[in-house]
N, C-alpha and C positions, 0 to 999 in steps of 0.2 A: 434429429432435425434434418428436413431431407431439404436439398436446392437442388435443383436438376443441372440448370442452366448456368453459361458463364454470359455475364453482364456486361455490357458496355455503354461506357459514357462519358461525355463531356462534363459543361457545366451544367447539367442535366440529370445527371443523377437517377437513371433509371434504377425501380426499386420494383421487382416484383414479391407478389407471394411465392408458395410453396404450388410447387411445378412449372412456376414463371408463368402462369397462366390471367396472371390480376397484373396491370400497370395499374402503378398508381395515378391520378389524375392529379394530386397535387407536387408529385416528384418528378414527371415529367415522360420525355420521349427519348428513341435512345438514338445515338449516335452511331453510326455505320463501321466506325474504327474509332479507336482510341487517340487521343490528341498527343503526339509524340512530349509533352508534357507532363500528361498525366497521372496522378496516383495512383497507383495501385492497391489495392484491397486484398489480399492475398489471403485465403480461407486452406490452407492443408488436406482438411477435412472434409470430404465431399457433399457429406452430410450437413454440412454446417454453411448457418444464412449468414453472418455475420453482417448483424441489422447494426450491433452496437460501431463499429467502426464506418458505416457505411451513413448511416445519421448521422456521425460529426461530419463526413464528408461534406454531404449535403447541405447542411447548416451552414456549414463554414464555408460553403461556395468555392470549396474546393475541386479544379477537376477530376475524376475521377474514373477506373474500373473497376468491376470487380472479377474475379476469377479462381476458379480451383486449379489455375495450369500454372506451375512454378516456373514454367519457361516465359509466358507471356508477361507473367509478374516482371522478371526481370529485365525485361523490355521499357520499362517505363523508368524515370530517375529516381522513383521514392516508391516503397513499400510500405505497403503497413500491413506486416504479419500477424492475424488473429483463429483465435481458436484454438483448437487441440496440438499447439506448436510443441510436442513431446519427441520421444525417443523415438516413438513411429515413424517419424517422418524425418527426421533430423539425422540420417545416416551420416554417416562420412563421405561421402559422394555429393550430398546436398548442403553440407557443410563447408565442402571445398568450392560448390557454384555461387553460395551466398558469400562464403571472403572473398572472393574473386570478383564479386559485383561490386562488392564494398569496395573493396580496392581500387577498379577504375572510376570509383568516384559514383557511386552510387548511396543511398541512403534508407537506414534500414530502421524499422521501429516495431518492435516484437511486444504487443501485449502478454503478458501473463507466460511467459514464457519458463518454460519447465525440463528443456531437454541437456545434456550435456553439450550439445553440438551448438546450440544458444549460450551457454556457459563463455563454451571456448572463444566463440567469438567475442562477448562480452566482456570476457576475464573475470569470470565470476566464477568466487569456488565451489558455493553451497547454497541453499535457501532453504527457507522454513516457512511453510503455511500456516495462516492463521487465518478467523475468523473473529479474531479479540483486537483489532489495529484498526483506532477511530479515529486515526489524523494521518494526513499525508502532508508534509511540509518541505515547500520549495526552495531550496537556495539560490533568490533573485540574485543575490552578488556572484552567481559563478559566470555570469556574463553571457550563458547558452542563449544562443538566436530562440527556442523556444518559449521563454519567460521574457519578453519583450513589453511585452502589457499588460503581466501580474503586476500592478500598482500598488493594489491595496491589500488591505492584514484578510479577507476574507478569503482573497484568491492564493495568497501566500502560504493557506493553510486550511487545507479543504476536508469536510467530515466524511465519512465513508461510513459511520453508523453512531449507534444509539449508545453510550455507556451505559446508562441509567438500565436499559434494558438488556445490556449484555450480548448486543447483535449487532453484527457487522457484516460488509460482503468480504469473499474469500479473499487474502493476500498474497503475492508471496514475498518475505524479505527476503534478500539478496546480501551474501559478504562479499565482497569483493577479493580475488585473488591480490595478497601483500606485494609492495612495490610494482605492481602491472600500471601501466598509462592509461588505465580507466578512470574515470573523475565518478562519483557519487552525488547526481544534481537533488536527489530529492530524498528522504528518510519518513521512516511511519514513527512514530512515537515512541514504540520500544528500539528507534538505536537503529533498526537494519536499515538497509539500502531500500529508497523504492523505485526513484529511477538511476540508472546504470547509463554511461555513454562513453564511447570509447574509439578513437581515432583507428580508422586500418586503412594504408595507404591514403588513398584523396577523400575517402568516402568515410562513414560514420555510422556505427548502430547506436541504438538509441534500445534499452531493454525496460520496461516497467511492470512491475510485483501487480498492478492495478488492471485489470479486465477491461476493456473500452464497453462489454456487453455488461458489465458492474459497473461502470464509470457512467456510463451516458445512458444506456437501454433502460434498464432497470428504474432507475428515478424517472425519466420519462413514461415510465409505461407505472409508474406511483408504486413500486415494488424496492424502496429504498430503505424498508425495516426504520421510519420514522429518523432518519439521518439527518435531515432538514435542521439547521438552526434557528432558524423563523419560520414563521406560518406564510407571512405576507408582512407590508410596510418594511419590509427590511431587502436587505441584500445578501443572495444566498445562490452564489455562484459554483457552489461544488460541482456540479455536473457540466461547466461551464470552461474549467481549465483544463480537463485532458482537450478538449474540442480546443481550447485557443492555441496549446500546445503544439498540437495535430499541424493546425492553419500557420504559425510560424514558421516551425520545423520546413516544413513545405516552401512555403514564399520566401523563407532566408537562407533554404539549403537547396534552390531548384533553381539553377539560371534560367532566368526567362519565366517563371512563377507569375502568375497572374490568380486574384481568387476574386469574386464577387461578393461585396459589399452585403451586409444585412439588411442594408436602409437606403432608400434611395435620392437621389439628387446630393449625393455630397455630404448628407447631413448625417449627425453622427446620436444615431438612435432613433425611436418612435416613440409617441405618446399615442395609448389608443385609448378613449374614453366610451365605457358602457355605462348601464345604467340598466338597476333591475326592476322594473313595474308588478311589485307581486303585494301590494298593498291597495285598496279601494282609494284612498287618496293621491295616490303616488299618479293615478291615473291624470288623473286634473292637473299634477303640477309637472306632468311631461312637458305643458303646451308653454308655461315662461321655461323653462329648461330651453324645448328647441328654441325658443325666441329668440335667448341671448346668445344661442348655439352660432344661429344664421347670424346674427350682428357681430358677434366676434369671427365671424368668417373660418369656421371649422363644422366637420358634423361627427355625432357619435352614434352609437347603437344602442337603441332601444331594445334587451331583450323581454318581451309583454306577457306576462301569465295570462293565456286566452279562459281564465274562468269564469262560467258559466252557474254552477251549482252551490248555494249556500249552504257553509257546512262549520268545522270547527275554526276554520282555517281563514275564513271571512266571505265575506258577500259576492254575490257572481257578479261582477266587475266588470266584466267584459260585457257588456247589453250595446245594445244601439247608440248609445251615448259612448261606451269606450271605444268602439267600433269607429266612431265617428273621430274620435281624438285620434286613435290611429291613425285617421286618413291626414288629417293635418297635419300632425308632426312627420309624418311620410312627406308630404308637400312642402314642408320647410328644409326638405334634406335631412331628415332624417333616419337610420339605416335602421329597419325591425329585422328583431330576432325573435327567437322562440325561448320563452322561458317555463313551456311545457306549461300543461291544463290542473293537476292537483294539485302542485306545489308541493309533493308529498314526502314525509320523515323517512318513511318505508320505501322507497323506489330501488334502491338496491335488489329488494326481495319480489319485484313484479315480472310477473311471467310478459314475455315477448309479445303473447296477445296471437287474434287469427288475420288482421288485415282488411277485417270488416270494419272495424271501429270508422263511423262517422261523426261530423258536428252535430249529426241530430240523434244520434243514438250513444254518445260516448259521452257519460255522464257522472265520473270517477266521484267518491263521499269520500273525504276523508274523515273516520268516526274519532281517532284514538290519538294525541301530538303528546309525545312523553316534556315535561317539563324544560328537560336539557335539548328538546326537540332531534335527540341523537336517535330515535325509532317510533312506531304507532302504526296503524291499522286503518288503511285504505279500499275501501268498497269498489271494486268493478271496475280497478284501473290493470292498465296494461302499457308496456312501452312505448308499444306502436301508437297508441292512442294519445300517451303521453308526447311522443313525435310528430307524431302526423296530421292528427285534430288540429291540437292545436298552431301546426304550418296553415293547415286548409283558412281555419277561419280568419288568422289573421293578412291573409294573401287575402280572403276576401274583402276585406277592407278599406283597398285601393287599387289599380294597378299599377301602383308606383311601390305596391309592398309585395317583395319575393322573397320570402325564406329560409334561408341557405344557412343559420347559422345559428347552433342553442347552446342555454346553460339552463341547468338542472338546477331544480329547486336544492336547498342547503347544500348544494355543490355533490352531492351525493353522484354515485358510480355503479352504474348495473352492469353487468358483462355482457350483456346483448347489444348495448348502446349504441356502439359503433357499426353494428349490421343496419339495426334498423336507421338510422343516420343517412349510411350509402345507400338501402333503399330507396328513401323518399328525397334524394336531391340533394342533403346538405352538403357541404363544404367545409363548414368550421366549428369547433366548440370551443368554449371557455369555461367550462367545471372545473378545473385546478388550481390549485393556489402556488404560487412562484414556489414559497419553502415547500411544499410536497414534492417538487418535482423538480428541484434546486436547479432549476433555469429560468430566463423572463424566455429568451427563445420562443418563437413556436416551431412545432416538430410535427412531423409524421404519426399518429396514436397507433399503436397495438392494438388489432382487434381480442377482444374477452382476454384483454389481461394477460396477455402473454406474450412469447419472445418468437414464433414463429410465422404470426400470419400478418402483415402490414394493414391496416385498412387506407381508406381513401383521405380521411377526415383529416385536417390542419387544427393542432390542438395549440389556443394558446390561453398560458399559464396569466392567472390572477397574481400580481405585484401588490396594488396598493388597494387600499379597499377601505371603507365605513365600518369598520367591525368593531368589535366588545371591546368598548376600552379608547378607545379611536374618535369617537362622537361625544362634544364637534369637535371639528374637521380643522378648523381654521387655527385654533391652538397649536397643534402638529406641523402645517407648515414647513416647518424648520427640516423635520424629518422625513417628511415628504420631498422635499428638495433634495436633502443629502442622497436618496434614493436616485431622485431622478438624473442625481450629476454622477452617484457611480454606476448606473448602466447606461447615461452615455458614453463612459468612459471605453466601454466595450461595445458600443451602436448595440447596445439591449433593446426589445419591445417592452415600452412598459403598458400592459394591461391596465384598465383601472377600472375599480366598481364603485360604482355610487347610486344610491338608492334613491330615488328624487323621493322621498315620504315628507320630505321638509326645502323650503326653496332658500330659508334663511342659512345661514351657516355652510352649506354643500353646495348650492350654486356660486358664492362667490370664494370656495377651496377652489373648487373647476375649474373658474376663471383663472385664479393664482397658480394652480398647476401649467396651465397653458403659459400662462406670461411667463416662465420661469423658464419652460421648454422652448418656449420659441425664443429667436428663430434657429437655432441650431440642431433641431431637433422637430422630423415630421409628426401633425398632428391630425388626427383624422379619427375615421371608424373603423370598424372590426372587417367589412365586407372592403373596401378600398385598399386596405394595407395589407389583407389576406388575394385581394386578385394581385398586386405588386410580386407580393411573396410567392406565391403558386409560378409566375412568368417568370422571374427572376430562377426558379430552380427549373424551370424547361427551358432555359438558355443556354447556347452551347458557346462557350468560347475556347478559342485554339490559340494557342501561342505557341512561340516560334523562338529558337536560342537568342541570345543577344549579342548583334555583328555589331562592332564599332560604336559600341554605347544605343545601339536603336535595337529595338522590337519591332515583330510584323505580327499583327493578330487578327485574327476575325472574329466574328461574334454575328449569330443565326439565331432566330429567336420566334422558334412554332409559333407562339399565338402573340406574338408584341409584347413588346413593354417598354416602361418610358423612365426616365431616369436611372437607368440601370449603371450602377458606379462599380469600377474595376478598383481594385485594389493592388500596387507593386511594392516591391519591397524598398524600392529608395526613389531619391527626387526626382522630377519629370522636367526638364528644360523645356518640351516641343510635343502635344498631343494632335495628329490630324485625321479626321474619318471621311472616308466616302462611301456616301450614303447617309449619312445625320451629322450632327453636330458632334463634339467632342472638347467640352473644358475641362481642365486642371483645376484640382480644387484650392483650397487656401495652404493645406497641408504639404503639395506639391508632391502627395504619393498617392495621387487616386485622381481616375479621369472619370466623367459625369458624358455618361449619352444623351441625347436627345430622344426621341419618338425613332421604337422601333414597329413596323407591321407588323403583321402576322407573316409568317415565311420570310421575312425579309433577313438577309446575308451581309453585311458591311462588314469593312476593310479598316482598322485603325493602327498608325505607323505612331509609337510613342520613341520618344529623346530625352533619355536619364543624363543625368549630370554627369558633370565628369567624374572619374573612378568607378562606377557602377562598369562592368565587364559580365 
């Protein structure tokens, strides 16, 4: 894996490809120097992109850099060591610069660390790789600033793979050297150590058997060997606790720690409501859908099968009359997306296509739907086709409809997808289900499936959905609820699909999801909370140590953003800004901005309670 370049950034999160020649446009701009605050990202390996540690960053609104230079690492208050952290590099020279960092009070967190020189400082005697270790289980009572808001039994004990199938990602467990002053916060199943912490002088490392590029990459990019405890309707946070781990460690071990909120204006989580129009009826009853939509004062996303061609699969749907419904539920605020022209079983297996494909000549048959609809045989379709047709036709429909934003029939996954995506303008997809990719998060997607090339694309993960088993809707409730109170517990995005085929039974689940959600919790569409999300991580905020119980921070913000909520580690007596507004929320550990510009710069002076130093 090659990275050329060393990274810098803010709350910014500059992410490039492979020769740093791609920014991403959803992760942002970079910053000119590192915020004397900042994370560090620390790669050994020069070789090495280290995507998995640098996504939690981001995520978690952590600031951050990244860098293959061990000196600049140590420059910042917290590290996070990832990668080929071995003998190679772990000399004795660089063993004596990292106890020495730790010691004045630095802070160290070594994924997957394999070397002697990681041992010593850890106090760890031995370890043992595996690929057979399907639980990682945390010890909330050791009281670590890390497990602060592991709450619940899902996140106190997170899967790393499939028993049934006999796969897991790699481990390594850890013994701890006998009688040493290292504590054992976390264990895999068979007994070893999985996270290791251990006091040296002011400062602290933190060692874990867990990969952040198996922990976080992997399940994002749906390469988590089926680890998933649920599909969706559930809560499946496994990919979700090294990242909260990461964000505390950080905010409870970094004076002056500041990190940016997942959700904006205060509110702790999102509701995002789509909806899939891939049935000839479904079309008709978008129009009470948006109705109630606009009277209950929220909007959601339409993603519209723009089909043309009657085939196995159902009637061409899309004529002058769906055309025309588009335009209306466009005009009632409603947000369209693209949910691709076939609808097809097969779309994993279609070629990329030439770029010719038009609305009048792209005319995809589906002949062949296997019963389980898990495969089948599609005439003359192509990706590009399957992208872009139908963008074109349904932008023609109004000009209040732009789209930026698709899911793929049966949620299906071709490895071209993501190219052709950042071709044609998009911005965002929602083809994954929450348990595939054991986050609600949305994240950065991997292009073709892999761990080295970033693409542009904001992928966010299916939570609750109308699925086998599920309908109706309104029975469930209960469980639906339970969902949406445990990822607000962690300001989760909850994704939702609902299929408008029926107006009875899932228009008024919709309505109950929302009541439920609000007000504590933002409710909206996929394109409005995906432009929050996108400016939220091109935002640079700088903080500054804390003199006499105060902070001095700034906060720059490329293209605006507006309710963008800071996060501190403890109570706030006094928040004041020049240049916008600045509330304190109910919490009293997080301040709410007002309306930022585009290039706009402001100044905010916060006042922690007393004992915060």
């Amino acid at each position: 894996m090659k990275k050329r370049l060393t990274i810098i950034a803010g709350l910014c999160f500059l992410l490039l490809a492979p020769g740093g020649d791609r920014p991403s446009s959803a992760l942002g701009a970079s910053a000119t120097a590192a915020s004397p605050l900042s994370l560090a990202v620390y790669a050994p390996d020069p070789q090495e992109y280290a995507f998995g540690a640098r996504h939690l960053a981001s995520g978690m609104g952590i600031p951050y850099l990244f860098t293959h230079d061990l000196a600049k690492a140590l420059r910042q208050p917290m590290v996070v060591m990832t990668g080929a952290v071995d003998g190679n590099f772990m000399t004795d020279a660089t063993t004596a610069k990292i106890h020495d960092y730790i010691s004045g009070g630095g802070i160290v967190v070594v994924d997957d660390g394999e070397s002697a020189g990681i041992e010593i400082l850890a106090g760890i005697d031995s370890l043992t790789p595996s690929e057979h270790r399907y639980t990682m289980s945390i010890d909330a009572a050791s009281g670590d600033p890390g497990f602060v808001r592991l709450t619940h039994p899902e996140e106190r004990t997170i899967s790393l793979g499939n028993k049934k199938e006999g796969q897991a990602v790699l481990t390594q467990g850890y013994k701890p050297k006998p009688g040493g002053s290292e504590r054992v916060l976390a264990r895999f199943e068979d007994g070893t150590a999985a996270i290791v912490e251990r006091a040296i002088g002011k400062g602290r490392i933190y060692v874990t058997g867990l990969a952040y590029y198996d922990s976080v990459l992997r399940p994002q990019d749906d390469q988590a060997i089926e680890a998933g405890r649920v599909y969706d309707n559930g809560f499946e946070p496994s990919a979700d606790v090294p990242q909260m781990m990461v964000r505390d460690w950080y905010l409870h071990l970094v004076r002056g720690a500041v990190v940016t909120d997942p959700t904006p204006d205060g509110l702790s989580g999102a509701l995002i409501i789509t909806h899939d129009v891939d049935y000839i009826n479904s079309v008709t009853n978008m129009l009470p859908y948006a109705k109630a939509e606009k009277s209950h004062g929220f909007t959601t996303t339409y993603f519209v099968q723009a089909k043309t061609v009657h085939d196995i699969e159902d009637y061409g749907f899309y004529d002058a009359r769906g055309k025309q419904i588009v335009a209306t539920v466009a005009g009632e605020g409603g947000d369209i997306g693209s949910h691709t022209v076939a609808h097809a079983p097969d779309f994993r297996t279609f070629p990329v296509g030439t770029g010719k494909e038009t609305p009048e000549n792209y005319k995809p048959f589906v002949k062949v739907i296997a019963p389980d609809h898990s495969h089948g045989l599609t005439i003359g379709a192509t990706v590009t086709g399957e992208v872009h047709v139908s963008q074109e036709r349904l932008d023609a429909a109004s000009p209040l409809v732009h789209v930026d934003a698709l899911r793929t029939g049966y949620l299906l996954i071709n490895r071209e997808l993501w190219t052709v995506l950042e071709r044609y303008g998009y911005r965002f997809d929602s083809s994954y289900a929450a348990g595939e990719v054991m986050t609600a998060y949305p994240y950065v997607a991997m292009e073709e499936q892999g761990g080295t090339v970033e693409s542009r694309i904001v992928e966010f993960p299916i939570v609750l959905a109308d699925a086998d088993g599920w309908v109706p809707m309104l029975p469930h409730m209960a469980a639906f609820d339970t969902v949406l109170d445990d990822e607000a517990d962690i300001h989760g995005v909850v994704t939702t699909l609902i299929h408008p085929d029926v107006v009875a039974d899932k228009l008024p689940t919709e309505l109950a999801l929302v009541a439920h959600a609000r007000p504590r919790m933002w409710v909206g569409d996929m394109d409005a909370f995906g432009d929050f999300w996108e400016k939220r991580s091109q935002t640079v905020v700088t903080g500054s140590p804390v003199v006499g119980g105060r902070e001095h921070l700034t906060v720059t913000s490329p293209h605006g953003v507006d309710g963008l909520t800071l996060d501190f580690p403890a109570g706030l007596t006094q928040a004041g800004a020049a240049g916008t507004t600045a509330r304190i929320t109910r919490s009293g550990t997080s301040v709410v901005l007002g309306d930022l510009s585009p290039g706009q710069t402001v100044t905010l002076d916060v006042t922690f309670k007393s004992g915060h130093r």
